[in-house]
Backbone of each chain as ProteinMPNN parsed JSONL, in Angstrom:
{"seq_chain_A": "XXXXXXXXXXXXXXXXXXXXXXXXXXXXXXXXXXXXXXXXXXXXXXXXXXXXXXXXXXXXXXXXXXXXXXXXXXXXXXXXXXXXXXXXXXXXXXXXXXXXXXXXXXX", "coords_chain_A": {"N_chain_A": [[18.53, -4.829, 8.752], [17.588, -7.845, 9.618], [15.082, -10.523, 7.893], [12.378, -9.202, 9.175], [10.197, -10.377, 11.675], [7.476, -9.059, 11.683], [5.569, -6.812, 9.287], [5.201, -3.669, 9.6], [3.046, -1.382, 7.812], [2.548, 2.297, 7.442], [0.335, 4.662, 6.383], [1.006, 7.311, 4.979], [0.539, 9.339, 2.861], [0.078, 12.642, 1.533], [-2.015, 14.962, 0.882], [-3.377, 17.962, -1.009], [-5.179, 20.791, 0.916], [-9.083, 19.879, 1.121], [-8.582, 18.326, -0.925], [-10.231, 15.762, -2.791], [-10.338, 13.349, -2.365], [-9.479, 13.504, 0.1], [-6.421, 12.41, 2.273], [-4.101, 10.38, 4.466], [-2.727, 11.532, 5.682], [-4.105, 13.773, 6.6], [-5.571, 12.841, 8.922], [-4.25, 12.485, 10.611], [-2.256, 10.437, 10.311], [0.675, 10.682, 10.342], [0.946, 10.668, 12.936], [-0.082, 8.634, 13.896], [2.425, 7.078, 12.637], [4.228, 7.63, 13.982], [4.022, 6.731, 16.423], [3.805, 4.013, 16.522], [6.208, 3.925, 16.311], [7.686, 4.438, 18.617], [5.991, 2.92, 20.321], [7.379, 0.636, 19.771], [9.9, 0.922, 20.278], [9.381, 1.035, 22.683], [9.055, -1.332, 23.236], [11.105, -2.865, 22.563], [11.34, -4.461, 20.213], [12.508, -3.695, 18.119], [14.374, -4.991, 16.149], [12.577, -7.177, 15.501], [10.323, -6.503, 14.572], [9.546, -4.801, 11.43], [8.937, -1.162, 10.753], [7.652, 0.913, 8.382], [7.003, 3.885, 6.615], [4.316, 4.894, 4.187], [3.247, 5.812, 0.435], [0.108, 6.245, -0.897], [-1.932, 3.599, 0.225], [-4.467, 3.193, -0.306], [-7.192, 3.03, 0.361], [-8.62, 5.718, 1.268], [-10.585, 6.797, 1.857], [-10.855, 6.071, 4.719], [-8.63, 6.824, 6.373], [-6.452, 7.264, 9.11], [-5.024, 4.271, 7.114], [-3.143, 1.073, 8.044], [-1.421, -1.41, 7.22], [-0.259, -4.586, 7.827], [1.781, -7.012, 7.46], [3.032, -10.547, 7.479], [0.045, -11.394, 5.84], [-1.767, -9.767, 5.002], [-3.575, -7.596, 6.448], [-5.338, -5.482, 6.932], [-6.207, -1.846, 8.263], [-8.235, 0.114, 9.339], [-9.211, 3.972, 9.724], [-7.529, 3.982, 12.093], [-6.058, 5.184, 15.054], [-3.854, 7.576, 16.678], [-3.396, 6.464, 19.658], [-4.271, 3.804, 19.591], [-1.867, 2.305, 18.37], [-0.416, 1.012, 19.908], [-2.358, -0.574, 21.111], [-2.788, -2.56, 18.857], [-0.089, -3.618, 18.658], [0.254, -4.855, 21.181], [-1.935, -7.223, 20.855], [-1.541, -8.091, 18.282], [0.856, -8.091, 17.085], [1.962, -8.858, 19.557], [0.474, -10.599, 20.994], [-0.615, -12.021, 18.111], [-2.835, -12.278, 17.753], [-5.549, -10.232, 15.312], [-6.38, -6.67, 15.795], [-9.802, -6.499, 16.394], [-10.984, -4.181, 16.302], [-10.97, -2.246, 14.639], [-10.263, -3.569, 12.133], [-10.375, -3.426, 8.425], [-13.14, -2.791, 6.953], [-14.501, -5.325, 4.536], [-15.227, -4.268, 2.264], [-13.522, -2.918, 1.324], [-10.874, -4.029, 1.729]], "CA_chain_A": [[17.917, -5.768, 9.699], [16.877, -9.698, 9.028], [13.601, -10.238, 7.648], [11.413, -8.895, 9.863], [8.665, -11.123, 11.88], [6.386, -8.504, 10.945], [6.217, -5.603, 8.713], [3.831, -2.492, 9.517], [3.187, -0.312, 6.561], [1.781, 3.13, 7.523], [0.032, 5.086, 5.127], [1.433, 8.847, 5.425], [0.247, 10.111, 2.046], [-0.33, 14.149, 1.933], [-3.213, 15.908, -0.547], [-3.77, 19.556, -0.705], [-6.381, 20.537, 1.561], [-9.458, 20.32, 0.36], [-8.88, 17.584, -2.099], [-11.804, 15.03, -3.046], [-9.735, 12.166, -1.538], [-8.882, 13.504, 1.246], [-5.547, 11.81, 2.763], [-4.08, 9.676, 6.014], [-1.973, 12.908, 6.653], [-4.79, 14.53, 7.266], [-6.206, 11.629, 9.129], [-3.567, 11.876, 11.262], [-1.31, 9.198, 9.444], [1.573, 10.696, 10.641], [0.896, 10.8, 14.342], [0.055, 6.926, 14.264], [3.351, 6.345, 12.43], [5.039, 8.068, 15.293], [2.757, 5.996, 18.025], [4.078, 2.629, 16.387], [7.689, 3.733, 16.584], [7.496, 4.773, 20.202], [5.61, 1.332, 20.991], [8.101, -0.45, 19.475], [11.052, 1.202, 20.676], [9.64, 0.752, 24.34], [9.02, -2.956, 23.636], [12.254, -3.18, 22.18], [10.633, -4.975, 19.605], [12.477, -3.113, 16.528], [14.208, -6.389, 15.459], [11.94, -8.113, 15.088], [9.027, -5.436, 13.362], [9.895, -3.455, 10.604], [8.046, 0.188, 10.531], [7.588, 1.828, 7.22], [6.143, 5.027, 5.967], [4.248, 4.678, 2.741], [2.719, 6.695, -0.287], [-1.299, 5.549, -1.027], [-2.808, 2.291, 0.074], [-5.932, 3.102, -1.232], [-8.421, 3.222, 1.017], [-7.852, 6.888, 1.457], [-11.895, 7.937, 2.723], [-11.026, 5.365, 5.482], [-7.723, 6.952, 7.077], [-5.572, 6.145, 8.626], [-4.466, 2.838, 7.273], [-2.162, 0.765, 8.726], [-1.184, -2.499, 7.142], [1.095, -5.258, 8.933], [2.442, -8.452, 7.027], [1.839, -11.241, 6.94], [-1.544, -11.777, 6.222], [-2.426, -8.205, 4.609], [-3.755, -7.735, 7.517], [-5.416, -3.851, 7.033], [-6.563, -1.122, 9.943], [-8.363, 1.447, 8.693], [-9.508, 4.61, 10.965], [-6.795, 3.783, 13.345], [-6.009, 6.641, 15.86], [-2.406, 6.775, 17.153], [-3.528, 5.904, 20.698], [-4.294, 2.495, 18.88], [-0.674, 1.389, 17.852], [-0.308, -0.009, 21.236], [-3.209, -2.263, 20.894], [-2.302, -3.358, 17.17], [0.914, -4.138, 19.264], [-0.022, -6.12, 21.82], [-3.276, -7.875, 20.561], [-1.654, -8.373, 16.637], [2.453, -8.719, 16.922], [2.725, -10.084, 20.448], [-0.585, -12.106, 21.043], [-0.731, -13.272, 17.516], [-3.963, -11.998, 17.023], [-5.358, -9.022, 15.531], [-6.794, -6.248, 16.547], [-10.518, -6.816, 15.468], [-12.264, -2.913, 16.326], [-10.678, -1.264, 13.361], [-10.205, -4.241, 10.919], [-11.046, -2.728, 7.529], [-13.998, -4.244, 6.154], [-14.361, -6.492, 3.303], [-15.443, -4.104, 0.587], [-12.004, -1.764, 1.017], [-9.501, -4.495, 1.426]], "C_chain_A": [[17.674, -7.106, 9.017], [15.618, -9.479, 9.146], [12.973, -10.35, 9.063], [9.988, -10.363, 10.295], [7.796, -10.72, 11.437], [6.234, -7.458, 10.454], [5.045, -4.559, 8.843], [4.401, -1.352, 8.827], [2.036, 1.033, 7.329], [1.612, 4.435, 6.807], [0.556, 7.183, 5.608], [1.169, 9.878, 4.287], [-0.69, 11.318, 2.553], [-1.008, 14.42, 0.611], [-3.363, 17.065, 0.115], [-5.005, 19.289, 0.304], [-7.478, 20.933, 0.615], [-9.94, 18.993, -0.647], [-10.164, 16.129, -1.935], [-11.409, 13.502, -2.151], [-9.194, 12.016, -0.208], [-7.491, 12.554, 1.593], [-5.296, 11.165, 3.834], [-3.157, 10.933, 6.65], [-2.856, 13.393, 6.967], [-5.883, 14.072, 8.454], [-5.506, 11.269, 10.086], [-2.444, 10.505, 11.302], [0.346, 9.485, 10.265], [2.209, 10.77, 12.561], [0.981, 9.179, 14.654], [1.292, 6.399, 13.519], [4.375, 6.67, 13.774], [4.729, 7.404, 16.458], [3.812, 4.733, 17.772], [5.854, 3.119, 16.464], [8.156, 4.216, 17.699], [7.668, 3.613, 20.991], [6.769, 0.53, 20.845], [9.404, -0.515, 20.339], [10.847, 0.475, 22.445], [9.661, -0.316, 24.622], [10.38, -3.382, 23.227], [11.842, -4.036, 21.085], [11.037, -4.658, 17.719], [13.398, -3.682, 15.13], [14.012, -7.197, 14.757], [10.277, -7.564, 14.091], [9.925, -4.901, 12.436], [8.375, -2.601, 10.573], [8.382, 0.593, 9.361], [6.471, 2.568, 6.833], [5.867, 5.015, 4.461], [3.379, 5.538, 2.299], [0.902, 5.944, 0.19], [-1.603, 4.295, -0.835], [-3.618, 2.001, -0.182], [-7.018, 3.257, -0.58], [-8.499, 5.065, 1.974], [-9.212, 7.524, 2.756], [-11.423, 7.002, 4.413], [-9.651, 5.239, 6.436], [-7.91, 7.179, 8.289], [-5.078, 5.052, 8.631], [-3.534, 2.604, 7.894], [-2.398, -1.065, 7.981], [-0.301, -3.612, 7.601], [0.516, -6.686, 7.568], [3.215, -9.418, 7.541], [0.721, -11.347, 7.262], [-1.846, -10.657, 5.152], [-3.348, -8.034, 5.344], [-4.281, -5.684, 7.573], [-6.528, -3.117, 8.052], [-6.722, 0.016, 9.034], [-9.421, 2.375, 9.98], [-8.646, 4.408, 12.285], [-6.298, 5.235, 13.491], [-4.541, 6.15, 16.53], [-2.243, 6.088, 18.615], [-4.179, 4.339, 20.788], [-3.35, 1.135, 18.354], [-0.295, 0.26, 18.951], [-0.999, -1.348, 21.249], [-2.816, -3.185, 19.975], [-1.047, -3.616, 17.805], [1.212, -5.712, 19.97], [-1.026, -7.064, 21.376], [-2.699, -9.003, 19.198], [0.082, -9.399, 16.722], [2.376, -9.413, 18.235], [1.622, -11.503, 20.782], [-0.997, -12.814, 19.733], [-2.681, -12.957, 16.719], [-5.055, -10.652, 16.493], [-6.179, -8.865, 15.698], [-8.308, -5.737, 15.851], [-11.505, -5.188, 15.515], [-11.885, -2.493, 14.971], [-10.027, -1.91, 11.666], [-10.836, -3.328, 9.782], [-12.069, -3.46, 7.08], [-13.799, -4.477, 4.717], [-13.831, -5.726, 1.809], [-14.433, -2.677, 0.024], [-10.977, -2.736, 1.153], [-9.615, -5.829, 1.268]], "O_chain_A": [[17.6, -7.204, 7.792], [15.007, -8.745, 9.923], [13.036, -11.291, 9.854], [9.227, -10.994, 9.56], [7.055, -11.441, 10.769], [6.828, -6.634, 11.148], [4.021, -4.689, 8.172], [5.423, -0.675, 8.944], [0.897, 0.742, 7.694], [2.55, 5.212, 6.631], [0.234, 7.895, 6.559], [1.435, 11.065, 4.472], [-1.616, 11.328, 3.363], [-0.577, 14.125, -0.504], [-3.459, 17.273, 1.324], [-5.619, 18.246, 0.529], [-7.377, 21.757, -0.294], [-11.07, 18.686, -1.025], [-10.751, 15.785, -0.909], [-12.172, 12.816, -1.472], [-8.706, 11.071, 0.412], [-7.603, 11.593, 0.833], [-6.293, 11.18, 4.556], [-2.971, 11.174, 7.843], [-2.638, 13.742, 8.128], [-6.825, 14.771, 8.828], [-5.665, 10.173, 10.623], [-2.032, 9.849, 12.259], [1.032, 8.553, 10.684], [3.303, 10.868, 13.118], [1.79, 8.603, 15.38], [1.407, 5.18, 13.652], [5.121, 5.87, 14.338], [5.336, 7.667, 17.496], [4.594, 4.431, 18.674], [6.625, 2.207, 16.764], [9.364, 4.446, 17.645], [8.534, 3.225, 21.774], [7.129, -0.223, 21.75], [9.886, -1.492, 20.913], [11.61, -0.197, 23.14], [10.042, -0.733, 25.716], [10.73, -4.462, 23.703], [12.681, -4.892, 21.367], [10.484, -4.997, 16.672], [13.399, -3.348, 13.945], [14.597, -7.803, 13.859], [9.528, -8.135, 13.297], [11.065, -4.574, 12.767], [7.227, -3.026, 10.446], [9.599, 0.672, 9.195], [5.314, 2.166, 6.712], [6.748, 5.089, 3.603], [2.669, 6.148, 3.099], [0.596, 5.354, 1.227], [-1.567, 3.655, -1.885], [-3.932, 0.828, -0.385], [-7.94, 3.75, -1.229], [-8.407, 5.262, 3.186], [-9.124, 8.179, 3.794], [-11.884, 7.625, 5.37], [-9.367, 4.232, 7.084], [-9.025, 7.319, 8.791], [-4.646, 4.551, 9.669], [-2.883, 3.512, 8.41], [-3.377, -1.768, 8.234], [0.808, -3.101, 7.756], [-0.553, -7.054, 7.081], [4.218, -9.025, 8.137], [0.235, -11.405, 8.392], [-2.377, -11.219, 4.194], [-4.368, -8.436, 4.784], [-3.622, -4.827, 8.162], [-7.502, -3.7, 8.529], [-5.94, 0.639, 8.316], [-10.126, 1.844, 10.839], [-9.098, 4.672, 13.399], [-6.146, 6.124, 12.653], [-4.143, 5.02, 16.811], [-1.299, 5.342, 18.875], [-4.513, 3.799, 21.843], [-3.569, -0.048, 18.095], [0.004, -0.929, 18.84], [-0.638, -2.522, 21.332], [-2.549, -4.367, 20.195], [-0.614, -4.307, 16.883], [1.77, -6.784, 19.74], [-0.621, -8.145, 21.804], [-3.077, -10.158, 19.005], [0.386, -10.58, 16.552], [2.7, -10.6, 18.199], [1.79, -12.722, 20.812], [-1.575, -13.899, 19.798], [-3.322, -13.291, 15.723], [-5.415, -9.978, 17.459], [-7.06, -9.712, 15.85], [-8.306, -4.854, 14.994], [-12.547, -5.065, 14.872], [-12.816, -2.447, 14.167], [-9.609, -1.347, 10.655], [-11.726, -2.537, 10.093], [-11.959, -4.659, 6.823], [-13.052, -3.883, 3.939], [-13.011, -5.963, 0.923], [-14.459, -1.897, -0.928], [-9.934, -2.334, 0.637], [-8.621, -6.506, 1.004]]}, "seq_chain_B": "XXXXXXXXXXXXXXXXXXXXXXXXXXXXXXXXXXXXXXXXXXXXXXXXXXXXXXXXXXXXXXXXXXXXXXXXXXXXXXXXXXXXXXXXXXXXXXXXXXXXXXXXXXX", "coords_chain_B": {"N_chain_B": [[-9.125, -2.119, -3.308], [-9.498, -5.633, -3.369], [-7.829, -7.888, -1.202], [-4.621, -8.246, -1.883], [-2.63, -10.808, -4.541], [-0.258, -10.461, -4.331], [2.455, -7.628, -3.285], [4.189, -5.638, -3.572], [6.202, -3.344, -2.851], [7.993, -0.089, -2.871], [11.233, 1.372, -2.235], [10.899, 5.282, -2.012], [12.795, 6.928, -1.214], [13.668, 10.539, -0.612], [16.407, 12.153, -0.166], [18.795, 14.786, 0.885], [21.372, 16.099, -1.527], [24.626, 14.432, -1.438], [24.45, 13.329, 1.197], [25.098, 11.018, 3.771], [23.932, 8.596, 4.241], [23.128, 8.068, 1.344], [20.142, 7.121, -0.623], [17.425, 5.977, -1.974], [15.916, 7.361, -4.044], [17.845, 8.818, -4.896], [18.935, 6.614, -6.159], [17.423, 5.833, -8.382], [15.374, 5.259, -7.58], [11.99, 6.645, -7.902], [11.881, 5.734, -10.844], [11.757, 3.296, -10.928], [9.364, 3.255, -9.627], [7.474, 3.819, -11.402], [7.913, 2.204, -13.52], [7.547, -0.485, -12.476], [4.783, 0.31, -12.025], [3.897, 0.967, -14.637], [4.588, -1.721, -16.27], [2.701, -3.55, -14.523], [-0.27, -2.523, -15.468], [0.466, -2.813, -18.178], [-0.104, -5.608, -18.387], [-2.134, -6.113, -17.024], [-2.289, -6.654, -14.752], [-3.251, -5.065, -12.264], [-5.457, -5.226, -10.478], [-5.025, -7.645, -9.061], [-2.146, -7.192, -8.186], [-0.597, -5.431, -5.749], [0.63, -1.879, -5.174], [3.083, -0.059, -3.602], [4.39, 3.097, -2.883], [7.148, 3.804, -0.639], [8.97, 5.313, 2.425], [11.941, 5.013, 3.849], [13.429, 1.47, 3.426], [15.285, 0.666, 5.095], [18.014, -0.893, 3.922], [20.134, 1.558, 2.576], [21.865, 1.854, 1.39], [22.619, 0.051, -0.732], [20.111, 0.348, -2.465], [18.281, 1.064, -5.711], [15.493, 0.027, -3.64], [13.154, -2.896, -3.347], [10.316, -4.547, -2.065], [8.971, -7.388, -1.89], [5.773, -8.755, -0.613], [3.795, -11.68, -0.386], [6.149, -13.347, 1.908], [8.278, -11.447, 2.197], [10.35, -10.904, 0.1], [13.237, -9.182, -0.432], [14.421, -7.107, -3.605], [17.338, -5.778, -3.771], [19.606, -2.549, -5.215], [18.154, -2.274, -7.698], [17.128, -1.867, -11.281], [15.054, 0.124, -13.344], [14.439, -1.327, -15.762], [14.469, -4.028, -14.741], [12.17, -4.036, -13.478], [10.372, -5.674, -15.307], [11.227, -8.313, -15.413], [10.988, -9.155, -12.777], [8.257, -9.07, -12.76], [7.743, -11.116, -14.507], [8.903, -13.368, -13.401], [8.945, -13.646, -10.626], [6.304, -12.947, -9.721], [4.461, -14.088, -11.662], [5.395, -16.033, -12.322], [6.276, -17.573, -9.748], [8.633, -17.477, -8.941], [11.22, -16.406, -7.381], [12.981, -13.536, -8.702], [16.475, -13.854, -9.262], [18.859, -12.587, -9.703], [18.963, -9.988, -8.45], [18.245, -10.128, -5.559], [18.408, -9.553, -2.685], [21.45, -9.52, -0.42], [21.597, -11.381, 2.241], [22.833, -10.576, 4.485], [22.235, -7.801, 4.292], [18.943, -8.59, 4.259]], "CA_chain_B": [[-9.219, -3.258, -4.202], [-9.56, -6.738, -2.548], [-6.529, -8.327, -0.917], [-3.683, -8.695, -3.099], [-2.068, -11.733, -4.242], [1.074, -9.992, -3.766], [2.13, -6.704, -2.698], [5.417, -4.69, -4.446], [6.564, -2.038, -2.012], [9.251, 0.588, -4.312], [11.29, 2.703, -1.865], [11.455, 6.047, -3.095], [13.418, 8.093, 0.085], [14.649, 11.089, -1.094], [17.902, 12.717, 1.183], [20.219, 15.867, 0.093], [22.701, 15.539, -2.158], [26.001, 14.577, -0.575], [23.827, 12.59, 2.329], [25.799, 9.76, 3.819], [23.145, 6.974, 3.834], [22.49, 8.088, -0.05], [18.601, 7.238, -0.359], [16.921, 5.451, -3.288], [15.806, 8.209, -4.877], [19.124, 9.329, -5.956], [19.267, 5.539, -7.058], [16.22, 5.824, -9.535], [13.623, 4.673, -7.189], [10.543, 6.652, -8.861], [11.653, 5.362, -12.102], [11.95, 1.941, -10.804], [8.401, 2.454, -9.157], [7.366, 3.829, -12.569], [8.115, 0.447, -14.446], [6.398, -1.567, -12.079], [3.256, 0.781, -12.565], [3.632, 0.593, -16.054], [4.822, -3.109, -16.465], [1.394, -4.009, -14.024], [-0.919, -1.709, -16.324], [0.112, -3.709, -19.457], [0.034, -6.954, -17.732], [-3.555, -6.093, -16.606], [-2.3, -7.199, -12.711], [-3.684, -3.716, -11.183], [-6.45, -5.776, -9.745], [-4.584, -8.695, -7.858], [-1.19, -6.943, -7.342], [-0.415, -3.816, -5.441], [2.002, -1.384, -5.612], [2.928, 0.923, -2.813], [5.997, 3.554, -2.608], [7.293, 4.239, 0.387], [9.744, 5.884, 2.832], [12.993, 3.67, 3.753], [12.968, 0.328, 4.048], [16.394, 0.064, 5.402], [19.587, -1.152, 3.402], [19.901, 2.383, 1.776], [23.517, 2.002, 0.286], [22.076, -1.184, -1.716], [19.524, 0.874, -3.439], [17.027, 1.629, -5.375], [14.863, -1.001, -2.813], [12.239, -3.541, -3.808], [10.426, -5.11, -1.156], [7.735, -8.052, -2.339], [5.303, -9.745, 0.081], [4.358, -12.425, 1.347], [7.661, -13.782, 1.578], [9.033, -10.613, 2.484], [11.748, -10.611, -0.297], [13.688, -7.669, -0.978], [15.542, -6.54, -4.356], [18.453, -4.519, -3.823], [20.205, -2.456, -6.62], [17.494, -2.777, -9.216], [16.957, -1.259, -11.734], [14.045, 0.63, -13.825], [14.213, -2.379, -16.504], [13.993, -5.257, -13.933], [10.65, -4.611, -13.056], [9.146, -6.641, -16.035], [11.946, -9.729, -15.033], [10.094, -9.271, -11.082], [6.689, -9.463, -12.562], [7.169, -12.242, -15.035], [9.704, -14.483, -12.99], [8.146, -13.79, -9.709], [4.779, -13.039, -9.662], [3.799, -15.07, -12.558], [6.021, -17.91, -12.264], [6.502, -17.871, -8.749], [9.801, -18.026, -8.952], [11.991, -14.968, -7.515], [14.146, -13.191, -9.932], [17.663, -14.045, -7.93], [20.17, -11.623, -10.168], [18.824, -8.788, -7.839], [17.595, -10.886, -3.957], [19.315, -8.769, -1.129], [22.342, -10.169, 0.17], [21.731, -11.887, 3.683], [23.586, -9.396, 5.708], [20.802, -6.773, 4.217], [17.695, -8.292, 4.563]], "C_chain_B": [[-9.019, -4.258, -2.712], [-7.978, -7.277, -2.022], [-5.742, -8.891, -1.235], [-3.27, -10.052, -3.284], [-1.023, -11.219, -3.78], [1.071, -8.23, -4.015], [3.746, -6.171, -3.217], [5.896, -3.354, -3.856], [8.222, -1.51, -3.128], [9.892, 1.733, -3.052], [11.878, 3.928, -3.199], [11.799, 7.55, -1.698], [14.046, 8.762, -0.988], [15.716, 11.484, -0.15], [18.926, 13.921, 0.107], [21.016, 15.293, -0.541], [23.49, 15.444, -1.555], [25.572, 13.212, 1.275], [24.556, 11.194, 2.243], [25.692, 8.616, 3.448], [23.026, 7.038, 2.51], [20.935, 8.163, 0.328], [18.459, 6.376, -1.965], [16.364, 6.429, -4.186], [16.711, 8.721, -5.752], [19.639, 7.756, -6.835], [18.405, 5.482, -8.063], [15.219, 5.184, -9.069], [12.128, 5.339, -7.893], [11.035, 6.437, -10.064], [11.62, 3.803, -11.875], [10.603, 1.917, -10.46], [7.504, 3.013, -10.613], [6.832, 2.816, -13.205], [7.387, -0.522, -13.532], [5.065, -1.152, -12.377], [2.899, 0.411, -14.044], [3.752, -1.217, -16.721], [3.085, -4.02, -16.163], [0.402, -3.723, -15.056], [-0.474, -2.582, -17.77], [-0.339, -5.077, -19.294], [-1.241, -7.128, -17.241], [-3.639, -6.835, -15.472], [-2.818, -6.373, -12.086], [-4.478, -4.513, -10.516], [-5.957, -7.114, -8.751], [-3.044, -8.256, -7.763], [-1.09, -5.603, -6.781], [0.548, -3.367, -5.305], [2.078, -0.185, -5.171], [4.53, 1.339, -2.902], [6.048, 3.723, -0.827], [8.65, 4.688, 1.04], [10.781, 4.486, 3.108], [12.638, 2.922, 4.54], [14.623, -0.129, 4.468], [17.615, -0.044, 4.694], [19.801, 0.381, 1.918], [21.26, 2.541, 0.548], [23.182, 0.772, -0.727], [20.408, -0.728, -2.371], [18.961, 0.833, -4.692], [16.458, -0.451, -4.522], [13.872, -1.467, -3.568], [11.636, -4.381, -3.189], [8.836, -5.851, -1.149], [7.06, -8.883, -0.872], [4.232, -10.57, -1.15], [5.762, -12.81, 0.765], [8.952, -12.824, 2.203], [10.403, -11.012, 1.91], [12.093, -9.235, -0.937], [14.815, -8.074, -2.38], [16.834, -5.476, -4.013], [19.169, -4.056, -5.287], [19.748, -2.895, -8.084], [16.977, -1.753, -9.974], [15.739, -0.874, -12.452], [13.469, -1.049, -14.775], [14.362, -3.33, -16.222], [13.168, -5.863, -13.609], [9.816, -5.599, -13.826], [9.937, -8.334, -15.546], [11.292, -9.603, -13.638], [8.953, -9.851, -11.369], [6.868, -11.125, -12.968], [8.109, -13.54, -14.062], [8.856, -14.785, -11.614], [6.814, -13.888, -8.851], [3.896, -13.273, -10.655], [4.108, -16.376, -12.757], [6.061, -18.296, -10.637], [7.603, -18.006, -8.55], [11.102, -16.63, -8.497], [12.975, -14.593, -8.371], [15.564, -12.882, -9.11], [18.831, -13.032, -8.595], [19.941, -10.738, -8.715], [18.264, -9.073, -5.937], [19.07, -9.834, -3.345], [20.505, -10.278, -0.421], [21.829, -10.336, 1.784], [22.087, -11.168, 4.839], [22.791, -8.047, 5.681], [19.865, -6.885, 4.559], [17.837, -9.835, 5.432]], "O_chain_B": [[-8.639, -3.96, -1.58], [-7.01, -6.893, -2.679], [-5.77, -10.109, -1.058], [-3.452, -10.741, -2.28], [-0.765, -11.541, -2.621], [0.204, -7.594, -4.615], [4.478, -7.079, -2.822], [5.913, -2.343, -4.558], [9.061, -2.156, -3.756], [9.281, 2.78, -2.842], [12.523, 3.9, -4.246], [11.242, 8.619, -1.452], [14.678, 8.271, -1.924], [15.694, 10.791, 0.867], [19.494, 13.81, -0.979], [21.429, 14.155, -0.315], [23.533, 16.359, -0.732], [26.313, 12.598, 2.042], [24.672, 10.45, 1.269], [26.407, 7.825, 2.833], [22.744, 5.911, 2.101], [20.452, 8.894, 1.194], [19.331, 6.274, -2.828], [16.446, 6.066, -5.36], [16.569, 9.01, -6.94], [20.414, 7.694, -7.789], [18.921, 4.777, -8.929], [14.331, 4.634, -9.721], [11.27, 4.581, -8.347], [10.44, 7.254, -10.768], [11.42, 3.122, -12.881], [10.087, 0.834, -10.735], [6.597, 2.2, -10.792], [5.65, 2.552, -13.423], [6.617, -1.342, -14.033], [4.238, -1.918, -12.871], [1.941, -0.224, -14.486], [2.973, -1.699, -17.543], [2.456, -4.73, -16.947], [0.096, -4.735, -15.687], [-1.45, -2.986, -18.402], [-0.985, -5.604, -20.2], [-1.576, -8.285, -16.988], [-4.606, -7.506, -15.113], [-3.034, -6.8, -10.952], [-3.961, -4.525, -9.399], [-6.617, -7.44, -7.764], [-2.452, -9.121, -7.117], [-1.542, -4.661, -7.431], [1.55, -4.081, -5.261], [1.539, 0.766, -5.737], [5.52, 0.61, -2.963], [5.105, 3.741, -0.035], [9.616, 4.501, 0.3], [10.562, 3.329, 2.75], [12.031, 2.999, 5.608], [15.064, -1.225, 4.123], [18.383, 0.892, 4.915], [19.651, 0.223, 0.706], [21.454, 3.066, -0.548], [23.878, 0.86, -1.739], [19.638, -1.631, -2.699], [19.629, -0.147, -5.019], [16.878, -1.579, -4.777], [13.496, -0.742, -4.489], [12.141, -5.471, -3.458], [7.818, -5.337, -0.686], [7.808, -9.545, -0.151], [3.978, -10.238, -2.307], [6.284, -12.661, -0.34], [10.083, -13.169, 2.549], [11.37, -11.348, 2.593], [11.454, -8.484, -1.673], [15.698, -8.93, -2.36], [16.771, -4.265, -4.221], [19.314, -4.808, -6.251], [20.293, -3.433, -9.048], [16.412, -0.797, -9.443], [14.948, -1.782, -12.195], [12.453, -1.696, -14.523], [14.482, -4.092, -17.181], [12.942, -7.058, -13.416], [8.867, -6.231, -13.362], [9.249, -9.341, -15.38], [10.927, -10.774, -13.529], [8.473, -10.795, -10.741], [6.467, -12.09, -12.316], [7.737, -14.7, -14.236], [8.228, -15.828, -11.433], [6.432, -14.52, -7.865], [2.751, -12.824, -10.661], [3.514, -17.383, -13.143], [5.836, -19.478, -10.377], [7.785, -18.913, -7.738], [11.739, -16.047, -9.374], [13.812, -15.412, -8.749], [15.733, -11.862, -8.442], [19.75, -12.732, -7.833], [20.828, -10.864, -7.87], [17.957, -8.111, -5.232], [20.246, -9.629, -3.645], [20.318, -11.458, -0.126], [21.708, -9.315, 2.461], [21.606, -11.25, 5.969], [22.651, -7.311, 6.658], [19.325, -5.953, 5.154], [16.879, -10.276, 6.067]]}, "name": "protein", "num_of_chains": 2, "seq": "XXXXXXXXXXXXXXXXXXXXXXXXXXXXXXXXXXXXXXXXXXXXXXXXXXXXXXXXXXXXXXXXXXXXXXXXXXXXXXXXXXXXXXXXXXXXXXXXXXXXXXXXXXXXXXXXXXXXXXXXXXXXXXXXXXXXXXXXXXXXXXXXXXXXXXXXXXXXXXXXXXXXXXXXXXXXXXXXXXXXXXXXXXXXXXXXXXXXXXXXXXXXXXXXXXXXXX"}
């Protein structure tokens, strides 16, 4: 594809269960990567986004992330019935989507 | 950590042996994301750069991937011992390291 207008990174890292860090797989990480490549597809929109599945972004107690570039621009606690909004609100209006901004002192 | 200056995405897709697209993994993507870990870690950048693997970012026959924001530039076909020519050309000089920039028709 040509560089992408905008690039959403979604965090899909897996930990045993159990573990102290818990994960965004377990967080449902992989349901909201599936949400945003749904959305996209139906906006036709896949162009001009790039979707990618990624290891740790770090904010692990606070899955799952979702980062979009430019900006670093990070969504933490997003639910996959959310990608839509971070859709319309972030990529097509330009502005994002301010319930599930991460705060300050994780990104 | 706070919001990077820059941001170092490493794919590291794996795919069967024999798999059409290939994958970066069979190109030496975790040793390529390796050397950036380790390169960062001497360089004492862990704190203003980040450094995420992730699933494919697309041009998989131009392999292992390297995909820096902002800027959204990609490496193609780089290797383990590139990563310290990325850090110091590009994210210390500012200056992208052009042996390895994705051909036009890739990214």
């Amino acid at each position: 594809m040509p560089k992408p207008d905008y690039h959403i990174f979604v965090c899909v890292q897996r930990r045993p269960e159990g573990h102290p860090r818990s994960s965004c797989a377990s967080r449902n990480g992989e349901a909201v990567f599936n949400a945003f490549a749904t959305e996209l597809i139906k906006r036709n929109l896949q162009n001009r986004v790039a979707l990618t599945n990624t290891g740790c972004l770090g904010p692990c107690q606070a899955g799952a992330n979702v980062l979009v570039y430019p900006g670093s621009v990070m969504y933490s606690w997003l639910a996959p019935e959310e990608a839509a909004l971070v859709i319309e609100q972030h990529i097509l209006a330009g502005q994002p989507y301010t319930d599930k901004l991460a705060p300050r002192e994780l990104w």
